[in-house]
C-alpha positions as CSV (number, residue, x, y, z in Angstrom):
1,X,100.6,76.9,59.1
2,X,97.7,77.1,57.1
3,X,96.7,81.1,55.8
4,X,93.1,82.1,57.4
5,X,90.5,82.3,55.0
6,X,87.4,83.3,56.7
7,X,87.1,86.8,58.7
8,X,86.2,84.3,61.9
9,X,89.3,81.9,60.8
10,X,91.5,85.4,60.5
11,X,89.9,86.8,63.7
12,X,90.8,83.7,65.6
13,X,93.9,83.5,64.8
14,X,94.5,87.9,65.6
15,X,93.5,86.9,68.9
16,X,95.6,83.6,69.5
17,X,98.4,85.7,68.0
18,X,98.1,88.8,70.1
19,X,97.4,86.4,73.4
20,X,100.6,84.9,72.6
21,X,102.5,88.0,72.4
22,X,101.7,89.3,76.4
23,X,104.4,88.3,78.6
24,X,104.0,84.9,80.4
25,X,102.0,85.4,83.2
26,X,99.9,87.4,81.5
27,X,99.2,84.9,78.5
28,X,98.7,82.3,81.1
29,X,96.3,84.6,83.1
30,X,94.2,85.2,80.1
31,X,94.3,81.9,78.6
32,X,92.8,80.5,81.5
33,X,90.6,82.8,82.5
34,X,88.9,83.0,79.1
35,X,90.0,79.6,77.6
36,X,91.9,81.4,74.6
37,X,94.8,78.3,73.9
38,X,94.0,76.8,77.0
39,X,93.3,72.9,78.3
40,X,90.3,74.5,80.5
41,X,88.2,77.5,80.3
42,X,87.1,79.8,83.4
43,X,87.9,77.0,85.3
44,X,90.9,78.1,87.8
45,X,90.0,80.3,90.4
46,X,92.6,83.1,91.6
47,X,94.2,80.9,94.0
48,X,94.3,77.8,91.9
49,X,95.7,79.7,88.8
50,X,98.4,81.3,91.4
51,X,99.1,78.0,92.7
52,X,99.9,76.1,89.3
53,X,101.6,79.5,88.1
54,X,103.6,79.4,91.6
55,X,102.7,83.0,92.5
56,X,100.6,84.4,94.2
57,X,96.4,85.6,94.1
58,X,97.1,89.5,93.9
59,X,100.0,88.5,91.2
60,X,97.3,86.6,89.5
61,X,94.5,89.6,89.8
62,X,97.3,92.3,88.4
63,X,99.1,90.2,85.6
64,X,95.1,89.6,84.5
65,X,94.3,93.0,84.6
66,X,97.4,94.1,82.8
67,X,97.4,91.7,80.7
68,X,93.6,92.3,79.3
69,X,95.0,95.9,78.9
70,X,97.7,94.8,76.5
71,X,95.1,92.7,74.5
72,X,92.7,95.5,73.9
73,X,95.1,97.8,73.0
74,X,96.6,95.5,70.7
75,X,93.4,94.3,69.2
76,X,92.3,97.7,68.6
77,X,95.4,98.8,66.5
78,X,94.7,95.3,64.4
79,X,91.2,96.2,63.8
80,X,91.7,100.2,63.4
81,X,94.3,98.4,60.0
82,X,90.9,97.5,58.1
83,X,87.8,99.3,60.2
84,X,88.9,102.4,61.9
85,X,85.4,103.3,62.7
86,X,84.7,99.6,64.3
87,X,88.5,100.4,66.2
88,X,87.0,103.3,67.4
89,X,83.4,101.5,69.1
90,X,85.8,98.6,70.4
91,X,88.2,101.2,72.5
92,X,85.5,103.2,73.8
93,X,83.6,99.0,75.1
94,X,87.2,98.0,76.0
95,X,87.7,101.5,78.4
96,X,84.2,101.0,79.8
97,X,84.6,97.7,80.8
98,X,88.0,98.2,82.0
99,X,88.0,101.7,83.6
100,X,91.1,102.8,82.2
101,X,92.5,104.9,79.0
102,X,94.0,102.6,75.9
């Protein structure tokens, strides 16, 4: 694979890396739902991404909210590694949007 060169280009491929990381049905959640490695973006409801996952919609609804747990916290700890003061903003947006402690 070809090294990053660009802070976008490096960004990108923290986030592919770190989406790829979370166990299966939580990559799959989160690719779909936000198009990160995935054929279609946003475009699977619950109950269609449960279907093609062969699970169910609540199994869907916590392996997405687990799973946008893990990424935060992991993308935090990658950032806080060059900008601990932009690590810092991104926790306190990630908790507020999420409702829960990283």
């Amino acid at each position: 694979a070809e090294a990053a060169d660009t802070p976008d280009e490096k960004k990108c491929a923290a986030v592919r890396a770190i989406v790829d990381s979370l166990g299966p049905k939580q990559r799959a959640t989160i690719q779909y739902t936000y198009g990160i490695g995935a054929p279609e973006y946003g475009t699977q409801r619950d109950n269609e991404l449960a279907e093609m996952m062969g699970t169910t919609k609540g199994a869907v609804q916590v392996a997405r909210s687990r799973g946008e747990r893990s990424f935060a916290k992991r993308y935090v700890a990658y950032v806080r590694a060059d900008s601990p003061a932009l690590a810092d903003e991104l926790k306190a947006a990630a908790e507020s949007t999420l409702g829960t402690q990283l």
